[in-house]
ChimeraX commands (.cxc) that place a marker at each C-alpha (Angstrom):
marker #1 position 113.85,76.13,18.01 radius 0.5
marker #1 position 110.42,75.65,16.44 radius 0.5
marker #1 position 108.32,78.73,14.99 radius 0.5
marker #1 position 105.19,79.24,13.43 radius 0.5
marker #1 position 103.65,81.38,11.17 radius 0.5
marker #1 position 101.09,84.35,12.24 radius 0.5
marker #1 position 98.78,86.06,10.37 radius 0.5
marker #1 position 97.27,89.52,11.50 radius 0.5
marker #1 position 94.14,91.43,10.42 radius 0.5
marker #1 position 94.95,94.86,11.98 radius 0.5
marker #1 position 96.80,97.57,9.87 radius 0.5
marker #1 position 99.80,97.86,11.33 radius 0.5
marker #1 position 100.38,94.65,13.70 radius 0.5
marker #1 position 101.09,94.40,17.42 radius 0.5
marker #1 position 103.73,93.70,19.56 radius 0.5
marker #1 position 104.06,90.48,21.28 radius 0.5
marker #1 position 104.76,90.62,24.99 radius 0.5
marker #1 position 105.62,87.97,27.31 radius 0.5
marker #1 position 107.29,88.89,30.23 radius 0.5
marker #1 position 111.13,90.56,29.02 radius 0.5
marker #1 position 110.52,88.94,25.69 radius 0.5
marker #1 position 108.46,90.56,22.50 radius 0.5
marker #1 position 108.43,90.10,18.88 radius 0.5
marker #1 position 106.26,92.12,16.30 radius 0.5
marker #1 position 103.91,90.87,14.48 radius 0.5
marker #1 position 102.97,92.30,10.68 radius 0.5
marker #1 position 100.38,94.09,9.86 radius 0.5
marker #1 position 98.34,94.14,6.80 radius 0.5
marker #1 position 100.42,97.74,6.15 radius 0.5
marker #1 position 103.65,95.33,5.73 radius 0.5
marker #1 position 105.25,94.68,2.20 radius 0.5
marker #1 position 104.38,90.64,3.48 radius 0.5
marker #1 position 100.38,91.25,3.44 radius 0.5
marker #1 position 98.35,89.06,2.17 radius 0.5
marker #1 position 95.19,90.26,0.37 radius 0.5
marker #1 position 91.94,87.48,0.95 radius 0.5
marker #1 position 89.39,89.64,-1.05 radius 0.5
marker #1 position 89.48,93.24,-1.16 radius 0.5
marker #1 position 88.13,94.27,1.53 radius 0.5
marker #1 position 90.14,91.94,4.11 radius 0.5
marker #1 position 93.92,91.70,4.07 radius 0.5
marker #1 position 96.17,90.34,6.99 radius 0.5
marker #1 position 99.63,90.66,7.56 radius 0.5
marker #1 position 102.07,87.72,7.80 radius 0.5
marker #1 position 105.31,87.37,9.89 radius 0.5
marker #1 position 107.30,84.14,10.00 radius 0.5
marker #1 position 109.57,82.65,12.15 radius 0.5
marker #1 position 107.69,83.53,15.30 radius 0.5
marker #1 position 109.49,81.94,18.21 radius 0.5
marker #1 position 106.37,78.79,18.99 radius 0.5
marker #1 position 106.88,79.17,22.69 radius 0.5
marker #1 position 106.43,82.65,22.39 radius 0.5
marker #1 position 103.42,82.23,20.41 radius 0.5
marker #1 position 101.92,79.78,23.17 radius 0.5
marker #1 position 102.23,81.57,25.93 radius 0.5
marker #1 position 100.53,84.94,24.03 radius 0.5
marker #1 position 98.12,83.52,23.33 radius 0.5
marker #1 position 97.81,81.71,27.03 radius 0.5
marker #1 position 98.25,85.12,28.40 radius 0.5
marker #1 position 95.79,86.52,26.14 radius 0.5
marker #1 position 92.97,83.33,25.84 radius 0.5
marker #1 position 89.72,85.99,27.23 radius 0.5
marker #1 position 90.81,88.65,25.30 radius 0.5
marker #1 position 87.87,89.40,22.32 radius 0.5
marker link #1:1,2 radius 0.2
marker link #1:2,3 radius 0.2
marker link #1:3,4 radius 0.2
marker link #1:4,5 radius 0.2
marker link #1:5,6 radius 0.2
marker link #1:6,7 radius 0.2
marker link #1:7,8 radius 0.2
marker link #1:8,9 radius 0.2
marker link #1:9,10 radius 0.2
marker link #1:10,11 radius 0.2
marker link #1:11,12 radius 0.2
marker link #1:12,13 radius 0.2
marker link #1:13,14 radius 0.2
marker link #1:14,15 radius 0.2
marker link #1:15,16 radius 0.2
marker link #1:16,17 radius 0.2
marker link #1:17,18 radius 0.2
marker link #1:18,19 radius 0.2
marker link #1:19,20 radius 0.2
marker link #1:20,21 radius 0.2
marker link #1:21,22 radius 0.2
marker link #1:22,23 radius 0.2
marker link #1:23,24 radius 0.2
marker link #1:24,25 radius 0.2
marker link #1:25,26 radius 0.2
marker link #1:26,27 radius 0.2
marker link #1:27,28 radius 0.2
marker link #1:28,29 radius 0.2
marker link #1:29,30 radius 0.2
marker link #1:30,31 radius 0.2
marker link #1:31,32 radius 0.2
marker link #1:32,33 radius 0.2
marker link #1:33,34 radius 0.2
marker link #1:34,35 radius 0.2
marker link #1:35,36 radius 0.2
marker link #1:36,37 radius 0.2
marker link #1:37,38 radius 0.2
marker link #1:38,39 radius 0.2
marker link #1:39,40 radius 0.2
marker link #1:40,41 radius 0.2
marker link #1:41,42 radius 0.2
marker link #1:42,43 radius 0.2
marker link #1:43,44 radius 0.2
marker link #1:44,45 radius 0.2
marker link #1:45,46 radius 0.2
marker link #1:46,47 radius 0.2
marker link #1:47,48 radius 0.2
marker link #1:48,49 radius 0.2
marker link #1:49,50 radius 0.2
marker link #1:50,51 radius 0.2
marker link #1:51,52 radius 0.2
marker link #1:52,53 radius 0.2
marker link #1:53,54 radius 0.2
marker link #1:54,55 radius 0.2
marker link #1:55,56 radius 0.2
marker link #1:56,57 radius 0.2
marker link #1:57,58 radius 0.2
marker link #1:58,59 radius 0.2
marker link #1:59,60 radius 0.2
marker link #1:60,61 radius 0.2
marker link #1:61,62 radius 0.2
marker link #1:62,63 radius 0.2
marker link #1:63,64 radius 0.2
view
């Protein structure tokens, strides 16, 4: 199975949901954050499930 790698600007992450399947996604909050400068830090997750990730972001492509 291929994954990817998704970074997150909000504090404490989402949850993925495609139909019956979810995974959560890191915030910045999460011992995995990543600081760019100090005022803007995103969360990292790994191993996100890639045809998971496609089809969020499908599902969510007008979303702002």
């Amino acid at each position: 199975m291929s994954t990817v790698t998704v970074s997150c600007k909000t504090p404490n992450g989402i949850l993925m949901q495609v139909g019956n399947k979810e995974f959560k996604i890191n915030g910045w909050n999460n011992d995995d954050s990543l600081i760019i400068t100090p005022l803007e830090k995103v969360g990292i997750t790994h191993g996100v499930p890639a045809d998971l990730w496609k089809a969020w972001l499908e599902q969510h492509k007008d979303h702002p």
